[in-house]
Every structure is written in C-alpha cells, then in structure tokens.
N, CA, C and O of each residue as an XYZ file, in Angstrom:
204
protein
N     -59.625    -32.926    -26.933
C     -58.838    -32.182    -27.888
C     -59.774    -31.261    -28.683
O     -60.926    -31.605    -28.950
N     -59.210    -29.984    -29.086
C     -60.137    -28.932    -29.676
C     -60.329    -29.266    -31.165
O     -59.564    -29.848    -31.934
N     -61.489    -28.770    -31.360
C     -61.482    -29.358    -33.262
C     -60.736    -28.657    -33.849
O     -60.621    -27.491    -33.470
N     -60.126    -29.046    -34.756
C     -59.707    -28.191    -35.781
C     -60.244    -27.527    -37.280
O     -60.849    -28.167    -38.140
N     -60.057    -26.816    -37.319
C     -61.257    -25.959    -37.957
C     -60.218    -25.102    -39.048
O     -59.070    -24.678    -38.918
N     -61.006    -25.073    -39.955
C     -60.129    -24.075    -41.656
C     -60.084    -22.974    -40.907
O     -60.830    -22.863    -39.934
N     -59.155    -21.955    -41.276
C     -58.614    -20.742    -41.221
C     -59.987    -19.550    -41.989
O     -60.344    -19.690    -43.159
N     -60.445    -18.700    -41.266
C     -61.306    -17.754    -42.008
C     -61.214    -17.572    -43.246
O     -60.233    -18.285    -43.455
N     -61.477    -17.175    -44.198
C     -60.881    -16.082    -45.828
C     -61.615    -15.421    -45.407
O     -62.586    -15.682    -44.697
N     -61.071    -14.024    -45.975
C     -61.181    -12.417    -46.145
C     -61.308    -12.602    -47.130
O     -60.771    -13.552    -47.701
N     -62.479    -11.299    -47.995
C     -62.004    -10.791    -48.955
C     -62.302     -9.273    -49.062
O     -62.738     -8.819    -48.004
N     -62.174     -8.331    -50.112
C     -62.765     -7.061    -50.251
C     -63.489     -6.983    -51.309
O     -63.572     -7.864    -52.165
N     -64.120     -5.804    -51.316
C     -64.847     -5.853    -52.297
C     -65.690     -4.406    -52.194
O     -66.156     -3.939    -51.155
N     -65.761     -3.872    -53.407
C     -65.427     -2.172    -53.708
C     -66.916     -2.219    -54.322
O     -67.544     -3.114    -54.886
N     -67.291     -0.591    -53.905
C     -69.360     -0.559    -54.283
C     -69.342      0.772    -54.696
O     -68.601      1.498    -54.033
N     -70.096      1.406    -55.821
C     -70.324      2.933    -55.985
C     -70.933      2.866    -55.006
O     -71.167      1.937    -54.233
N     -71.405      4.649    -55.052
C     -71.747      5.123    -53.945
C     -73.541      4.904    -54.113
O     -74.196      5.476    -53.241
N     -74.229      4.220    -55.035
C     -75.562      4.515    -55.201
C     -75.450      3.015    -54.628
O     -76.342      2.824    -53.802
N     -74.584      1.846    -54.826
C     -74.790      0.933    -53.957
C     -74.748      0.656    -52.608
O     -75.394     -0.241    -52.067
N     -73.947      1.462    -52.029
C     -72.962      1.814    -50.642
C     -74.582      2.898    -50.133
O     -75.250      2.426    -49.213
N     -74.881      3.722    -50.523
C     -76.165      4.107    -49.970
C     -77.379      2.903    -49.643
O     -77.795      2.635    -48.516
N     -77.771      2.341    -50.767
C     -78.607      1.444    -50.334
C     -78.289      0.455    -49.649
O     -79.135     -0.158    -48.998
N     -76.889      0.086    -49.672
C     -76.393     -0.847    -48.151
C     -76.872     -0.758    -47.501
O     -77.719     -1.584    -47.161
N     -76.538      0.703    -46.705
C     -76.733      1.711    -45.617
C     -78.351      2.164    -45.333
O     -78.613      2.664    -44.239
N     -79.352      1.990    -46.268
C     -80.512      1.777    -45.991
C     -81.236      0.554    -45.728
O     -82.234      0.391    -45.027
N     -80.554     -0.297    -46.421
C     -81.051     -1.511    -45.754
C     -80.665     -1.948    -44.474
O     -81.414     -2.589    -43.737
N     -79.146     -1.513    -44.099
C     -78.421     -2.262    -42.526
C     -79.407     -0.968    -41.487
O     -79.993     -1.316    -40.462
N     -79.418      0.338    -41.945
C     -80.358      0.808    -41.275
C     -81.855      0.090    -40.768
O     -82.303     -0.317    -39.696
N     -82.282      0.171    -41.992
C     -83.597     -0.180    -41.629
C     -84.193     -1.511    -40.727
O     -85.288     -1.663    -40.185
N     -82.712     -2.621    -40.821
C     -82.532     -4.004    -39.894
C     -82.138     -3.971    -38.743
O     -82.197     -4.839    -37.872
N     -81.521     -2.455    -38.708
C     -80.838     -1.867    -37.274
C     -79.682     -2.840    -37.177
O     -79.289     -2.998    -36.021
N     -79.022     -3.550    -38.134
C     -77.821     -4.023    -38.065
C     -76.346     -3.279    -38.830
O     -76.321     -2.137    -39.289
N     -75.518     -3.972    -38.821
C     -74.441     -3.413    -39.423
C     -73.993     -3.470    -40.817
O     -73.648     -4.635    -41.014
N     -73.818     -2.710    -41.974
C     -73.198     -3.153    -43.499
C     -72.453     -4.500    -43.462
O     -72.457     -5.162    -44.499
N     -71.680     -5.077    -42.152
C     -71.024     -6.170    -42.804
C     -72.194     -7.424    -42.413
O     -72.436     -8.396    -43.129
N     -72.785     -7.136    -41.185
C     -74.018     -8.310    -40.911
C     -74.807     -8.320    -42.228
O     -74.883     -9.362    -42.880
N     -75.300     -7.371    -42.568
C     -76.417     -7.537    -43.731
C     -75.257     -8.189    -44.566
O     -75.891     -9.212    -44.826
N     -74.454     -8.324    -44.979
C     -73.771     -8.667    -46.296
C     -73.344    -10.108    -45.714
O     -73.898    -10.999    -46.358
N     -72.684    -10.496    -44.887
C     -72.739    -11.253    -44.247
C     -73.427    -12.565    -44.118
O     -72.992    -13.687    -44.379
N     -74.904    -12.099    -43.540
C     -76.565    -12.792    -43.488
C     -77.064    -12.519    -43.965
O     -78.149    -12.679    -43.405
N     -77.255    -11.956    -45.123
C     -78.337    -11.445    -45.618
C     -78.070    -11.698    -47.197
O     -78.777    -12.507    -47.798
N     -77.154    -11.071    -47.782
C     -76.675    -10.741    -49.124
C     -75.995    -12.102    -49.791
O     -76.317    -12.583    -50.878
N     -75.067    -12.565    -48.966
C     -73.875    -13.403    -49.580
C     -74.947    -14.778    -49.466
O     -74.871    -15.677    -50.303
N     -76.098    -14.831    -48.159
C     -76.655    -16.727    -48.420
C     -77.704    -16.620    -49.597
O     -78.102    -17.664    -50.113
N     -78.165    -15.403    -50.039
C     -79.381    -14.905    -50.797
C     -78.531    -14.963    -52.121
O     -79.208    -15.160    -53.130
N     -77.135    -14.825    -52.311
C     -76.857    -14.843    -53.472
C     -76.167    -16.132    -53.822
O     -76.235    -16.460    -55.006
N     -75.428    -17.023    -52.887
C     -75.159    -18.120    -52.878
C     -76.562    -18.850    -53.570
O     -76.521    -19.163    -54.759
N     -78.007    -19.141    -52.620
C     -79.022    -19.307    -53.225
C     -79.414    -19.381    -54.333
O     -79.885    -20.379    -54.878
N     -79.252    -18.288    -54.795
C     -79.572    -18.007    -56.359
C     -78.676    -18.638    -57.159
O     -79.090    -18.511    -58.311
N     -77.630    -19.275    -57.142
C     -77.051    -19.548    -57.908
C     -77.153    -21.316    -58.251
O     -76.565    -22.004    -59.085
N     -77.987    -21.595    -57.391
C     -77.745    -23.059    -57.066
C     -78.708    -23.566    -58.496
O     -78.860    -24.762    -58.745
C-alpha cells in the first residue's frame, strides 16, 4: 500500500524590484532557478536562523 503523505501548501509572496534583482543574481550565479534558490537555499537558511 502507498504511503500517505500531507497535501503540498503553496504560498505567494511579493518582492520589490531591488529584491527580485538580487534573486535573479544569485539563481544566476548558481545556474539554478528563483524558485530552487528560494526553495534550497533561502527558506532552510531562514528556517535556521530562527531556531
């Protein structure tokens, strides 16, 4: 039998454009995508910090 597993959450979430640039220089510079970097990168680094 297959596991059963929670349902994803979505959310959104809105950036000026001086943040939305440096996104875009950082997913550049990883050669990955704005949502990977935020994804892996941003959301466990800020989870982290909070602990």
């Amino acid at each position: 039998m297959p596991e059963i597993t929670e349902p994803m959450r979505k959310f959104m979430q809105s950036v000026g454009d001086k943040t939305w640039k440096e996104l875009v220089k950082e997913a550049k510079d990883r050669d990955i995508s704005i949502q990977e970097l935020i994804r892996v990168e941003i959301i466990p680094m800020w989870l982290k910090s909070r602990e």
